[in-house]
C-alpha positions as CSV (number, residue, x, y, z in Angstrom):
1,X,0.0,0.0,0.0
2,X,1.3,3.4,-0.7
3,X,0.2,6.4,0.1
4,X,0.4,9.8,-2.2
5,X,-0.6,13.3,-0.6
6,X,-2.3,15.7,-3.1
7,X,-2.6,19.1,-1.5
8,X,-5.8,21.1,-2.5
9,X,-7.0,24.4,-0.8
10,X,-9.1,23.5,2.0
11,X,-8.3,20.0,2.3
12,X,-5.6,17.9,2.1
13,X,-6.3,14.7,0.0
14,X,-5.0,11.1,0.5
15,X,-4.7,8.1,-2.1
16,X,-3.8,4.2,-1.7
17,X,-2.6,3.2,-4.9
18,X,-2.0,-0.5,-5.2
19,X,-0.2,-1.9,-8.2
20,X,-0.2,1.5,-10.0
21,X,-3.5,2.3,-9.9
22,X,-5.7,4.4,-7.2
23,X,-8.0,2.2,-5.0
24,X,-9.1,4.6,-2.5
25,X,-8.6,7.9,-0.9
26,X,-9.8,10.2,1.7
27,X,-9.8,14.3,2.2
28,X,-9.6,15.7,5.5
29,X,-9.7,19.5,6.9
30,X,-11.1,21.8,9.5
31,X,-14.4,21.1,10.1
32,X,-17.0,23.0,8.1
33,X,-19.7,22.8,10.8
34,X,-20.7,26.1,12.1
35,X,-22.0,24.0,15.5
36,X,-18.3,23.4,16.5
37,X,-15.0,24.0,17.6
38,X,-13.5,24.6,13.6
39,X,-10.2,25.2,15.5
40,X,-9.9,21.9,17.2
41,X,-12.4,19.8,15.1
42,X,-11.4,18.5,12.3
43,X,-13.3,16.7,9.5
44,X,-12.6,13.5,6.6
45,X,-14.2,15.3,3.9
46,X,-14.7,12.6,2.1
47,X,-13.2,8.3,2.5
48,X,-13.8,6.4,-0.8
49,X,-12.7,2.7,-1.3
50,X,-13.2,0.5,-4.6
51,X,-15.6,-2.4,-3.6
52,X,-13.1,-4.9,-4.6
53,X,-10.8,-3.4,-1.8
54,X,-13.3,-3.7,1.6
55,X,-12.5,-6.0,4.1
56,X,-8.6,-5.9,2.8
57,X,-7.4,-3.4,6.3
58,X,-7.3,-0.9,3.5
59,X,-9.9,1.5,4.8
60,X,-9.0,0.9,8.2
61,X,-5.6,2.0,7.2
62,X,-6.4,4.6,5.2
63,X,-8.9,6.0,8.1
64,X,-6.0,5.7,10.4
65,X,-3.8,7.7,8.6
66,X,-6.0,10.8,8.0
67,X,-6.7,10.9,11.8
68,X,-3.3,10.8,12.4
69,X,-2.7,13.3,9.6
70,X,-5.3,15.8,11.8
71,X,-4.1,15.2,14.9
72,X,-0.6,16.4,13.6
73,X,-2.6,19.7,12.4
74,X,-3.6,20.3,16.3
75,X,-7.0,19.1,15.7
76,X,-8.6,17.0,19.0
77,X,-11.4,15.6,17.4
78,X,-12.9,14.9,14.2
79,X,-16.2,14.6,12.3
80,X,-17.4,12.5,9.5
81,X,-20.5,12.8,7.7
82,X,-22.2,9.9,6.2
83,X,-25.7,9.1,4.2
84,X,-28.4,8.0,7.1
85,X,-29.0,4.6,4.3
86,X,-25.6,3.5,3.9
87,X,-25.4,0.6,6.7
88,X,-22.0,-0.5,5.8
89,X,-19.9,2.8,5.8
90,X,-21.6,3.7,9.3
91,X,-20.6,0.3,10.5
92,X,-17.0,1.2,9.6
93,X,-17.4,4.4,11.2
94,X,-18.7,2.7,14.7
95,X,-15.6,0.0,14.4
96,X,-13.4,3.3,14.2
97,X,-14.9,4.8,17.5
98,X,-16.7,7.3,15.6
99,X,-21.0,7.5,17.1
100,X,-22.9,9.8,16.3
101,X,-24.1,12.9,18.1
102,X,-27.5,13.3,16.9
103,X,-27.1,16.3,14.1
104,X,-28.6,15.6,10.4
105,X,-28.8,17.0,7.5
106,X,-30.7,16.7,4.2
107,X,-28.3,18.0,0.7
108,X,-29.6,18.3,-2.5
109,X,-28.0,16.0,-5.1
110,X,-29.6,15.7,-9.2
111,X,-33.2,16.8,-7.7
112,X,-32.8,13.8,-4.5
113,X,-32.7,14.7,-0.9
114,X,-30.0,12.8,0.9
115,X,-30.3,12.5,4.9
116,X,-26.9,12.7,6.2
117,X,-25.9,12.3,9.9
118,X,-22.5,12.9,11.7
119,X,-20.6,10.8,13.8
């Protein structure tokens, strides 16, 4: 597994590349919630992981390192938002110690509404 920083203007992107080719990645920056500490909460923007990749300790890995990587910005906690539906992403979350605190949010996405919480 190798990782490749790509640094964008808000965030600060990561990427597993295995045998040449990008399998996953995660972006991770202050928090954008106006509800919290922006100074000492940080956020993973975003954690993405081809299908053919779960259950490898790949996303584990790669969730690992962007905490780290926010901790080493000063942050003391993080945020992740997820869709309410997607089962398998929150269980991840919940095996990493994220739970959530009881905020939602519905965005607008091609005309759907999409219920997000945050853990």
């Amino acid at each position: 597994m190798h990782y490749r920083q790509i640094l964008g203007k808000e965030s600060v992107k990561f990427v597993i590349i295995e045998e040449g080719r990008i399998v996953g990645f995660a972006n991770t920056a202050q928090s954008w919630d106006s509800d919290l500490n922006t100074e000492t909460t940080g956020q993973i923007v975003g954690m993405y992981l081809l299908q053919e990749c779960w259950r490898q300790g790949m996303g584990r890995a790669l969730m690992e390192h962007s905490l780290e990587h926010l901790r080493g910005q000063g942050f003391s906690a993080a945020v992740v938002w997820v869709l309410e539906s997607n089962d398998r992403a929150r269980g991840f979350y919940e095996k990493m110690g994220f739970a959530t605190d009881g905020v939602t949010k519905v965005v607008q996405s091609n005309g759907f509404d999409l219920h997000e919480v945050r853990y």
